[in-house]
MOPAC internal coordinates of N, CA, C and O (Angstrom, degrees):
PM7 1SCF
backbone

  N    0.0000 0     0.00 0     0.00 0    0    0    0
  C    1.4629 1     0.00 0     0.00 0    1    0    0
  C    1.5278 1   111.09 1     0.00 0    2    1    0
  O    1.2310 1   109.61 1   118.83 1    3    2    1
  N    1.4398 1   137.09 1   -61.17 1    3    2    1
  C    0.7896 1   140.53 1   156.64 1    5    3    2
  C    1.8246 1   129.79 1   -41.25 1    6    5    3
  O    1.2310 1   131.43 1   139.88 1    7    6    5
  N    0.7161 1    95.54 1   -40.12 1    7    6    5
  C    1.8013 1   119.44 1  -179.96 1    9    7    6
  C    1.9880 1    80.41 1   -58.00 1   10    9    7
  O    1.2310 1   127.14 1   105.69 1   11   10    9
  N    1.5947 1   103.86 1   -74.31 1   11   10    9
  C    1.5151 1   117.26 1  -173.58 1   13   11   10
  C    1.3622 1    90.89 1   -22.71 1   14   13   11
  O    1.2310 1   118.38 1    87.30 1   15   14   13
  N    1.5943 1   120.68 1   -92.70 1   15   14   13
  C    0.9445 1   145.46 1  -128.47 1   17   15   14
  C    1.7374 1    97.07 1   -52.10 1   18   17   15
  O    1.2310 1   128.38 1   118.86 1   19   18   17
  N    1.5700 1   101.47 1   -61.14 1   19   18   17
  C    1.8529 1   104.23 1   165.79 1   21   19   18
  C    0.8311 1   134.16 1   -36.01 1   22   21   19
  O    1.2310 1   116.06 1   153.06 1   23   22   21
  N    1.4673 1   125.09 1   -26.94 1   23   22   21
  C    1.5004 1   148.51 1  -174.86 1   25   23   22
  C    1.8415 1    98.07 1   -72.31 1   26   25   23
  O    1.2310 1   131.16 1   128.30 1   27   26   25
  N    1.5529 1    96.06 1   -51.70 1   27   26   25
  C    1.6534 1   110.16 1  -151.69 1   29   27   26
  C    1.9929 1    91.71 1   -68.08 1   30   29   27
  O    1.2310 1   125.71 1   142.68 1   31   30   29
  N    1.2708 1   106.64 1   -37.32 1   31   30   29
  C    1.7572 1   110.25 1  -177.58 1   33   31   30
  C    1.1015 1    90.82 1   -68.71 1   34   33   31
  O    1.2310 1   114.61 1   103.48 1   35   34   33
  N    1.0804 1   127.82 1   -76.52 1   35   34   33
  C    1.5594 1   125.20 1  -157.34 1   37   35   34
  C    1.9442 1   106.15 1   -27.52 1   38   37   35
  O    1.2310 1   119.99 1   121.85 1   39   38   37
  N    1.6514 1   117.63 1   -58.15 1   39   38   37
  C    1.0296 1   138.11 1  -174.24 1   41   39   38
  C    0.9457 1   129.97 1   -51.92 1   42   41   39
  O    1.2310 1   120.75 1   150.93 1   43   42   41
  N    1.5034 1   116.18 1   -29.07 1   43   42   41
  C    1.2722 1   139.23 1  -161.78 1   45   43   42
  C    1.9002 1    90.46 1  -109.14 1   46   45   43
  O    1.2310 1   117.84 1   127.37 1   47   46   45
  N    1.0344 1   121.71 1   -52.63 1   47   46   45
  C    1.4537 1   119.86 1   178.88 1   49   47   46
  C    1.4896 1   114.58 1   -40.79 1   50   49   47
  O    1.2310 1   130.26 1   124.40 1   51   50   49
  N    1.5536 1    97.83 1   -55.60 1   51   50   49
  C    2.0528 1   106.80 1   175.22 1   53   51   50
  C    1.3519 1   105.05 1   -62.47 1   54   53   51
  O    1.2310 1   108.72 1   161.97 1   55   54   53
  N    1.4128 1   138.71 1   -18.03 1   55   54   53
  C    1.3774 1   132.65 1   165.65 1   57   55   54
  C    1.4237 1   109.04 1   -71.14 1   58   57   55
  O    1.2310 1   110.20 1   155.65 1   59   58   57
  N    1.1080 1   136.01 1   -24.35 1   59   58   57
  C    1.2927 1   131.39 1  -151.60 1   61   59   58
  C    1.4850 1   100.68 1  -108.28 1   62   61   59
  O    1.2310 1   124.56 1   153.08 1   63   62   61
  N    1.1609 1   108.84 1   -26.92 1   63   62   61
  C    2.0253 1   118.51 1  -169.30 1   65   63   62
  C    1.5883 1    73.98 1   -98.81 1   66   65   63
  O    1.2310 1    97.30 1   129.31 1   67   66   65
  N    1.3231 1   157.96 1   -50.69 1   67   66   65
  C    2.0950 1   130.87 1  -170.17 1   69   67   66
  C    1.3784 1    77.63 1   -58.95 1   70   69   67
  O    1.2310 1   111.36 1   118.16 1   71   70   69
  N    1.4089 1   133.87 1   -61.84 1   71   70   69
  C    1.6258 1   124.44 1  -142.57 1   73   71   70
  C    1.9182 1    82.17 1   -44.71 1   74   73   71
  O    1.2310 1   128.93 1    87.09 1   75   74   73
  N    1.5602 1   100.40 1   -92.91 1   75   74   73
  C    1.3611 1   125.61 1   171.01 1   77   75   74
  C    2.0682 1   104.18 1    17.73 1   78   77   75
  O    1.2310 1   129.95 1   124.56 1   79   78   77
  N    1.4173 1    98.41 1   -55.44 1   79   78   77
  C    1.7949 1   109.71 1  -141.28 1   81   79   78
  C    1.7059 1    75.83 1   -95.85 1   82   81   79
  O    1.2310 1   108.72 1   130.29 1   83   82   81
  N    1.2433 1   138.70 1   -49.71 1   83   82   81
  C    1.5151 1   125.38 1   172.13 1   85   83   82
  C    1.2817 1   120.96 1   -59.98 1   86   85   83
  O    1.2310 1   114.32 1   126.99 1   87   86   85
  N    1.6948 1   128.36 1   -53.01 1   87   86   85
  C    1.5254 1   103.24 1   151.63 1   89   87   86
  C    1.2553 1   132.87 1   -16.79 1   90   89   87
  O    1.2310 1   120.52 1   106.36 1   91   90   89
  N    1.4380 1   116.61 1   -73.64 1   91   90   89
  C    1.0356 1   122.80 1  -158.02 1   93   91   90
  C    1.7930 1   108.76 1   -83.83 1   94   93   91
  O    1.2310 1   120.72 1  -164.55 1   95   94   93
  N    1.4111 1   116.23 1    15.45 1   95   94   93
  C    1.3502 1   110.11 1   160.09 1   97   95   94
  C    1.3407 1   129.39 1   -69.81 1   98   97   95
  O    1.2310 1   138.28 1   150.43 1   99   98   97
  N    1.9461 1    82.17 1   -29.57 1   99   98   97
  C    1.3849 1   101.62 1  -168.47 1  101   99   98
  C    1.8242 1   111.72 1   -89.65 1  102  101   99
  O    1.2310 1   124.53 1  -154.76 1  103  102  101
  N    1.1016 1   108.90 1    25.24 1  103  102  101
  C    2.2199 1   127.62 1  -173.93 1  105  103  102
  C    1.1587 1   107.62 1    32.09 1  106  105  103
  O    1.2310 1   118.60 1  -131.85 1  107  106  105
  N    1.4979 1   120.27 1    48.15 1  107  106  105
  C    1.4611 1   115.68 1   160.84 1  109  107  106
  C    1.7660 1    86.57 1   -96.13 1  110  109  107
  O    1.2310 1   137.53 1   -30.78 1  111  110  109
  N    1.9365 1    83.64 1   149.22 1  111  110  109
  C    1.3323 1    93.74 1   176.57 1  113  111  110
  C    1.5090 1   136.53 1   -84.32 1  114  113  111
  O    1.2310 1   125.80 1   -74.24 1  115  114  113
  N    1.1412 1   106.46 1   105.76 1  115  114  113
  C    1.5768 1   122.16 1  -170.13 1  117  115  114
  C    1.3024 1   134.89 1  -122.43 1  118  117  115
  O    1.2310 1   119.88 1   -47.07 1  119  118  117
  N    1.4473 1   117.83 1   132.93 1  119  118  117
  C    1.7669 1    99.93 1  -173.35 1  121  119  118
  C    1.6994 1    80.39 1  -145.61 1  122  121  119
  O    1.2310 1   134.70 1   -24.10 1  123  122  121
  N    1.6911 1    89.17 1   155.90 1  123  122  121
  C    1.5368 1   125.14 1  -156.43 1  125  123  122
  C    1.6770 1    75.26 1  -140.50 1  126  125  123
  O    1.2310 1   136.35 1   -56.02 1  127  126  125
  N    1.9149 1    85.95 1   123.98 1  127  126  125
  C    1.1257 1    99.84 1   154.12 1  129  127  126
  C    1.8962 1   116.29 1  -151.81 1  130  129  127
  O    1.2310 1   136.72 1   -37.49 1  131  130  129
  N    1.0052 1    85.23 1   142.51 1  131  130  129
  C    2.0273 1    84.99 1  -164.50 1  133  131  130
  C    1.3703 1   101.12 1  -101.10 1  134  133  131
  O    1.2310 1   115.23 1   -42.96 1  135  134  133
  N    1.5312 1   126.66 1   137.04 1  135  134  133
  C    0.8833 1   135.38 1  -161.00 1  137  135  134
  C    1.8088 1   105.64 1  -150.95 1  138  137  135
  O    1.2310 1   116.56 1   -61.18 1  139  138  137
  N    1.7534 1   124.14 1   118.82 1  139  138  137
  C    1.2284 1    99.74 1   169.58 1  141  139  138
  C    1.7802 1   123.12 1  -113.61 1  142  141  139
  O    1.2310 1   121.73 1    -4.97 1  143  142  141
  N    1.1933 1   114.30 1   175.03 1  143  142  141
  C    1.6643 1   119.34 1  -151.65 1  145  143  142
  C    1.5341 1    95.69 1   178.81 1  146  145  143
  O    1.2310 1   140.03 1   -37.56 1  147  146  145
  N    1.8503 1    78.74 1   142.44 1  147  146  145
  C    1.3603 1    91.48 1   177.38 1  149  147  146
  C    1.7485 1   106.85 1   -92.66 1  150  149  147
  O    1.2310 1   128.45 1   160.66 1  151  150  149
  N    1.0664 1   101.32 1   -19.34 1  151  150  149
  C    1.6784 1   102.04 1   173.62 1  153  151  150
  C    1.9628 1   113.26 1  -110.57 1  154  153  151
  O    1.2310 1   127.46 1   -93.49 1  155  154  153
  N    1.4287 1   103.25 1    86.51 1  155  154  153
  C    1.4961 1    94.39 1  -163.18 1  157  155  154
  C    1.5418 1   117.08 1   -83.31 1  158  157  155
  O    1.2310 1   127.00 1  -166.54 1  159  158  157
  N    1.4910 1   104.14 1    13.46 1  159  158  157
  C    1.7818 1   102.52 1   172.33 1  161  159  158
  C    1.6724 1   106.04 1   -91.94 1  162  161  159
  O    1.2310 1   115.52 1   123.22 1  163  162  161
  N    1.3758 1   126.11 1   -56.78 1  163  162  161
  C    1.2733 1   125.42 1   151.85 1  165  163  162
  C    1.4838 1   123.90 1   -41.97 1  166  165  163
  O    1.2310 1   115.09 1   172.39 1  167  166  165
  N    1.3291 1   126.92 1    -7.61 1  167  166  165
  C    1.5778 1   118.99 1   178.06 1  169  167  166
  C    1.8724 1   104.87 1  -100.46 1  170  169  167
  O    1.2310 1   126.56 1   157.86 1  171  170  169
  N    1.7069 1   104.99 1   -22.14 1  171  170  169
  C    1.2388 1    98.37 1   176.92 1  173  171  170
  C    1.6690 1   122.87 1   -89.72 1  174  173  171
  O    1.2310 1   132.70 1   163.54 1  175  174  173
  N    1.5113 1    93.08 1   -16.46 1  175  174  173
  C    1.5759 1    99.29 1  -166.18 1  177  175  174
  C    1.8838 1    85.72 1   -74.20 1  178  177  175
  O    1.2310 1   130.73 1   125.42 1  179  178  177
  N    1.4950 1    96.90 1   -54.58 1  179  178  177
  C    2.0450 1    91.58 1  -177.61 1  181  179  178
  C    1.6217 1   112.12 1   -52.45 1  182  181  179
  O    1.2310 1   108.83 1   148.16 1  183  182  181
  N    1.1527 1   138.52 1   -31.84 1  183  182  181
  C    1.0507 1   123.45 1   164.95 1  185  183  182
  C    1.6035 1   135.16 1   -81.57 1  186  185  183
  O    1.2310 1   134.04 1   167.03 1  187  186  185
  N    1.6016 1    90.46 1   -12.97 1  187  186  185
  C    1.9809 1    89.97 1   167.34 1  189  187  186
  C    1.6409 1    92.91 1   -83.73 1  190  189  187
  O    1.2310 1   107.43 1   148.10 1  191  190  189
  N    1.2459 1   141.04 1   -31.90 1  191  190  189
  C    1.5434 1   133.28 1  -160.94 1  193  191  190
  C    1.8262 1   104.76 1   -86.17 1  194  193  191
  O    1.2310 1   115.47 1   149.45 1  195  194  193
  N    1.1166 1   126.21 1   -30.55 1  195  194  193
  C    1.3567 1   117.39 1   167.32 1  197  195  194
  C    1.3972 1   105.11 1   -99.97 1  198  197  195
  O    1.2310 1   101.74 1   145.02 1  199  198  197
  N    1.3260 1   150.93 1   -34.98 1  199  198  197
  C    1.8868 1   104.92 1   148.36 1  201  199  198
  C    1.0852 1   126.53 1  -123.46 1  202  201  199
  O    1.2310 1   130.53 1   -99.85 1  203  202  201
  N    1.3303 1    97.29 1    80.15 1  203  202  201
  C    1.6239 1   126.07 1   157.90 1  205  203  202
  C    1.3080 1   117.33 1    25.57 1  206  205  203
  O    1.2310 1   132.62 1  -101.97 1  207  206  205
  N    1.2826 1    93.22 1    78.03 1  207  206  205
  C    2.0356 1   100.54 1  -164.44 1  209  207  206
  C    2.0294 1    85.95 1   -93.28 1  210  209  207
  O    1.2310 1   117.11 1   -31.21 1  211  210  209
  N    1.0363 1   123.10 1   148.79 1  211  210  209
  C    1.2543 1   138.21 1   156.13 1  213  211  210
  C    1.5230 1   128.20 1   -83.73 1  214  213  211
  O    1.2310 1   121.93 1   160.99 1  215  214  213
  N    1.0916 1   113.92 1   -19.01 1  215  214  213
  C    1.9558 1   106.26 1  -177.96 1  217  215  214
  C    1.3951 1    96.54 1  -167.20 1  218  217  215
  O    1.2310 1   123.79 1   -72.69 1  219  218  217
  N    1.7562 1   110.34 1   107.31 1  219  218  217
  C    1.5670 1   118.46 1   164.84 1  221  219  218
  C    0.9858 1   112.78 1   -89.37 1  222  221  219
  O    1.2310 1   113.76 1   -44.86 1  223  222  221
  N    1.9539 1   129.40 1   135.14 1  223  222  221
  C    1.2741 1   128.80 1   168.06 1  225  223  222
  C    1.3344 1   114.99 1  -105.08 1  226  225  223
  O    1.2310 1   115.22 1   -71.27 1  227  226  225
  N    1.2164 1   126.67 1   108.73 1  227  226  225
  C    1.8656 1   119.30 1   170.76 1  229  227  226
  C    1.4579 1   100.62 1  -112.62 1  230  229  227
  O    1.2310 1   132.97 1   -16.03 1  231  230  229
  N    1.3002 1    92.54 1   163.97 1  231  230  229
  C    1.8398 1   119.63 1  -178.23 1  233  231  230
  C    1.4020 1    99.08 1   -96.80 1  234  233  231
  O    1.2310 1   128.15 1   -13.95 1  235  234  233
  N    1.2125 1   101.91 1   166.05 1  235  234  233
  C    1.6398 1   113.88 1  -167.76 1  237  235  234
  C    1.3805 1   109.81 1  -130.56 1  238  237  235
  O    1.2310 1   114.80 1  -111.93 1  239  238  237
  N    1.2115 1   127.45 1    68.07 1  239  238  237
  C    1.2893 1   119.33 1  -168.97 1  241  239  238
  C    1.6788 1   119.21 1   -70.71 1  242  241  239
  O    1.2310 1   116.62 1  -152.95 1  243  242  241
  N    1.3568 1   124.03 1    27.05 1  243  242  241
  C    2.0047 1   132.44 1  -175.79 1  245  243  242
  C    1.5688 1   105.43 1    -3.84 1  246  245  243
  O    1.2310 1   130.66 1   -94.52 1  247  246  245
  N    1.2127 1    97.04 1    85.48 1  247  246  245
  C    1.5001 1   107.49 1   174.97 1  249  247  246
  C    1.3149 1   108.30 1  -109.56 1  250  249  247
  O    1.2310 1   123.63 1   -46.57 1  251  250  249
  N    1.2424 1   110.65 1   133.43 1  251  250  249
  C    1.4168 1   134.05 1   177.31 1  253  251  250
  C    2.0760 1   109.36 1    57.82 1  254  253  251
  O    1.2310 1   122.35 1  -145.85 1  255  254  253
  N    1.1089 1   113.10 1    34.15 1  255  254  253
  C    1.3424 1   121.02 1  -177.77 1  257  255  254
  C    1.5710 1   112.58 1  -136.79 1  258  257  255
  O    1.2310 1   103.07 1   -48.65 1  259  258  257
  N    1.0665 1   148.68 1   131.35 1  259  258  257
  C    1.3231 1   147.89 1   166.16 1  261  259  258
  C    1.8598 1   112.62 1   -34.73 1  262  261  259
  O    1.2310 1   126.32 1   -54.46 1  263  262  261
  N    1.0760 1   105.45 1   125.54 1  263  262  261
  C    1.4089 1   108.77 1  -175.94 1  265  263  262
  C    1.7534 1   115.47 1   -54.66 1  266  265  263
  O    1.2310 1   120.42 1   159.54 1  267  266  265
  N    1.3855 1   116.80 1   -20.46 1  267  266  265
  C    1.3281 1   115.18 1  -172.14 1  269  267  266
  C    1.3899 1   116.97 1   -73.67 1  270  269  267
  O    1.2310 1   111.46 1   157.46 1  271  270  269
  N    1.4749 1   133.69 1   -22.54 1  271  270  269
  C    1.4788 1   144.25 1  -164.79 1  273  271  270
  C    1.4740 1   121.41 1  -174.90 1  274  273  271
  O    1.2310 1   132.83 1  -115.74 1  275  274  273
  N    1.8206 1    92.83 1    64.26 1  275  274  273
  C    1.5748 1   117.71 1  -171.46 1  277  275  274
  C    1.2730 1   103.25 1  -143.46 1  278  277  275
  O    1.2310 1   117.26 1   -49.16 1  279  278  277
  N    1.6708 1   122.83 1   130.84 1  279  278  277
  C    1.4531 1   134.70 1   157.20 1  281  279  278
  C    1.5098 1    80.56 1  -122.29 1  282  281  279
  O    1.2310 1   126.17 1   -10.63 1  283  282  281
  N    1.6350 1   105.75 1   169.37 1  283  282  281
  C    0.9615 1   100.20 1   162.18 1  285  283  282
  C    1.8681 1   116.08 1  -113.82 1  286  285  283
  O    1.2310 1   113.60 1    17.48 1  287  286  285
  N    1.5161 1   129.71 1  -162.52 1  287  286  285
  C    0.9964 1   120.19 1  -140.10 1  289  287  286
  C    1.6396 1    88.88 1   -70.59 1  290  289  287
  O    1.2310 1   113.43 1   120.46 1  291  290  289
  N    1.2771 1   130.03 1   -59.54 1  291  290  289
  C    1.3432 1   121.84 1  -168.20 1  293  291  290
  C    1.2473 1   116.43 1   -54.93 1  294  293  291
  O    1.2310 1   107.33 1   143.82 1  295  294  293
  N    1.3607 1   141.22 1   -36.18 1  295  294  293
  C    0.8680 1   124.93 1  -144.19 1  297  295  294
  C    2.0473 1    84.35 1  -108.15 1  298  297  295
  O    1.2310 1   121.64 1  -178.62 1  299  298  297
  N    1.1379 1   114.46 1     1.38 1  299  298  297
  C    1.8657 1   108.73 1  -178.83 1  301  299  298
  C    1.9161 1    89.70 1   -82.30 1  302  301  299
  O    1.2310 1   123.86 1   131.00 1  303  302  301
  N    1.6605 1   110.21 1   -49.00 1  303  302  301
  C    1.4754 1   121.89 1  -171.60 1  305  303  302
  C    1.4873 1    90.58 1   -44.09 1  306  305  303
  O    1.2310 1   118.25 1   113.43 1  307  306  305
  N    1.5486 1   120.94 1   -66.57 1  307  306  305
  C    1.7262 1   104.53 1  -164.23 1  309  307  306
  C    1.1501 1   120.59 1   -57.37 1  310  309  307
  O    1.2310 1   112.74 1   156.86 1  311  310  309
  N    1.3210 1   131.31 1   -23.14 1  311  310  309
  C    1.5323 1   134.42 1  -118.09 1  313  311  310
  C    2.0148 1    60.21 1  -122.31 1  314  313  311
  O    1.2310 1   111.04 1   162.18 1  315  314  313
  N    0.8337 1   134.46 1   -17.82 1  315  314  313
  C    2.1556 1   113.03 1  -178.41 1  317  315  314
  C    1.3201 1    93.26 1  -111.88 1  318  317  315
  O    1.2310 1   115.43 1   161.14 1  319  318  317
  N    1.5101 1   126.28 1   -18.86 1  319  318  317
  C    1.8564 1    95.39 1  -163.44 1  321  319  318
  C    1.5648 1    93.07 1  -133.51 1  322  321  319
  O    1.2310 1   116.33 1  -168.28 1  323  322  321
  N    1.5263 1   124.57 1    11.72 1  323  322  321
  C    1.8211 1   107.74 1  -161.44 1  325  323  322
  C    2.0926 1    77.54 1   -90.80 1  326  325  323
  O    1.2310 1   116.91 1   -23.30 1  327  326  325
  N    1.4448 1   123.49 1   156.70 1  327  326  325
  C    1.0078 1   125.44 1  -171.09 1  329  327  326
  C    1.6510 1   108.72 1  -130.12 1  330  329  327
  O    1.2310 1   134.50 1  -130.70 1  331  330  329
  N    1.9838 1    89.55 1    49.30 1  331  330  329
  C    1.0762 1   118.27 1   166.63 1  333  331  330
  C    1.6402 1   131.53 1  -138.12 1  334  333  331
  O    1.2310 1   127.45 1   -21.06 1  335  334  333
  N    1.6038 1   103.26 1   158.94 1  335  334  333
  C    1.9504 1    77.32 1   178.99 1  337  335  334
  C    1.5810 1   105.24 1   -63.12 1  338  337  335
  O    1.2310 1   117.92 1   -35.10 1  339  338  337
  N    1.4684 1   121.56 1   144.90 1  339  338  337
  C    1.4346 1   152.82 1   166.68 1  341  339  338
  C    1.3051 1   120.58 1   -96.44 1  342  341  339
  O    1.2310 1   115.01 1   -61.09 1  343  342  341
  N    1.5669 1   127.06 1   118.91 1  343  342  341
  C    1.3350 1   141.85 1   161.82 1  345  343  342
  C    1.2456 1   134.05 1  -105.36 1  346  345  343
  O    1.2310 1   118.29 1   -68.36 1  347  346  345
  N    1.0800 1   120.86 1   111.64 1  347  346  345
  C    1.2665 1   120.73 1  -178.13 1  349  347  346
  C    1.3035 1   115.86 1  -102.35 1  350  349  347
  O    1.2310 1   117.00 1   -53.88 1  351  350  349
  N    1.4221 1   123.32 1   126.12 1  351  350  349
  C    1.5300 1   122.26 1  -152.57 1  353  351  350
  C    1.9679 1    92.05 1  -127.92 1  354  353  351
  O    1.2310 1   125.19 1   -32.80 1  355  354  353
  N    1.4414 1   107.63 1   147.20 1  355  354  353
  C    1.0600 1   112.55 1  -178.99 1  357  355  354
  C    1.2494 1   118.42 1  -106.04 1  358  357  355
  O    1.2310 1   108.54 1    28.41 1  359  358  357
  N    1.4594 1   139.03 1  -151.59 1  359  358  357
  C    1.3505 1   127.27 1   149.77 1  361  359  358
  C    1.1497 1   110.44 1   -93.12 1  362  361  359
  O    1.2310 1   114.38 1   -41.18 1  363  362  361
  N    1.5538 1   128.24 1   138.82 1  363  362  361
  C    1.2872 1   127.70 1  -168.26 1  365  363  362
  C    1.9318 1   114.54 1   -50.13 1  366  365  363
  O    1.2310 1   117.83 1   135.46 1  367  366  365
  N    1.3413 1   121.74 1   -44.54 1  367  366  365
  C    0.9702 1   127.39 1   177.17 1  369  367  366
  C    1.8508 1   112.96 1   -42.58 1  370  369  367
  O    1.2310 1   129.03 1   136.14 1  371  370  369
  N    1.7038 1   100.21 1   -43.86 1  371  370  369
  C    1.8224 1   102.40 1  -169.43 1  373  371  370
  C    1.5752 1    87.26 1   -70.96 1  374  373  371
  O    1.2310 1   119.56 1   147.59 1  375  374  373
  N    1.1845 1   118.44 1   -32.41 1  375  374  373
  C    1.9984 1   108.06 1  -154.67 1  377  375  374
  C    1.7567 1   101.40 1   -70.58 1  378  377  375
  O    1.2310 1   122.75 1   172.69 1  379  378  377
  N    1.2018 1   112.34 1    -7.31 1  379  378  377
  C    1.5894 1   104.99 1   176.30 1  381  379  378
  C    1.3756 1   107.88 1   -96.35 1  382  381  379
  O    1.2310 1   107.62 1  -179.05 1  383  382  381
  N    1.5344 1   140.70 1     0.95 1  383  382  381
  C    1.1842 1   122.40 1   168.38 1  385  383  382
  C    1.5620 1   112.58 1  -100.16 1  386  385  383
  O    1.2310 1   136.13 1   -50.48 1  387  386  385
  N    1.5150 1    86.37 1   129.52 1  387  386  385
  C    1.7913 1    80.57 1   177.23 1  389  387  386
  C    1.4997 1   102.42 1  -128.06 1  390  389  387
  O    1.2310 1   120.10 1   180.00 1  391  390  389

C-alpha cells in the first residue's frame, strides 16, 4: 500500500515537471517549485507570503464529496489565507457542465 502510494507521487510528479517543461516552451513566465510538508496548506500559503508570488493555480480533484459544494482541504486552506489571487482549475471535461 504504501510502496503504491510512493509509486502514485513519484508518477504524478513526472506529469507535472512534462506539464512544467511544455509551458515553459511556450516563455510564459513560470517557476515550479517542489516542496515537502506534512501540512501542505500552511507550507504553500508560507511560501506564496515570503516570495511574493501573485496568482496560485491548484486543481481540484472533489474526492469523496458531492461535486456541488466541495474544494478539497488544501485548496479551501489557500483559497481563506494565501494573500494572493487563487485559482482553482478543474478538469477540462467537469468545467463544461453547468
Amino acid at each position: 500500500m504504501v510502496e503504491q502510494k510512493a509509486e502514485d507521487i513519484v508518477n504524478n510528479g513526472k506529469k507535472l515537471v512534462c506539464g512544467f517543461l511544455e509551458i515553459k516552451k511556450k516563455k510564459l513566465p513560470l517557476e515550479l517549485h517542489v516542496k515537502s510538508s506534512s501540512d501542505p496548506g500552511n507550507c504553500i500559503v508560507d511560501f506564496i507570503r515570503e516570495n511574493r508570488i501573485d496568482v496560485l493555480v491548484l486543481g481540484n480533484r472533489e474526492l469523496n464529496v458531492p461535486k456541488s459544494f466541495s474544494l478539497g482541504d488544501i485548496s479551501q486552506h489557500c483559497l481563506n489565507f494565501a494573500p494572493c489571487t487563487v485559482v482553482i482549475a478543474r478538469k477540462k471535461s467537469e468545467s463544461l457542465n453547468v
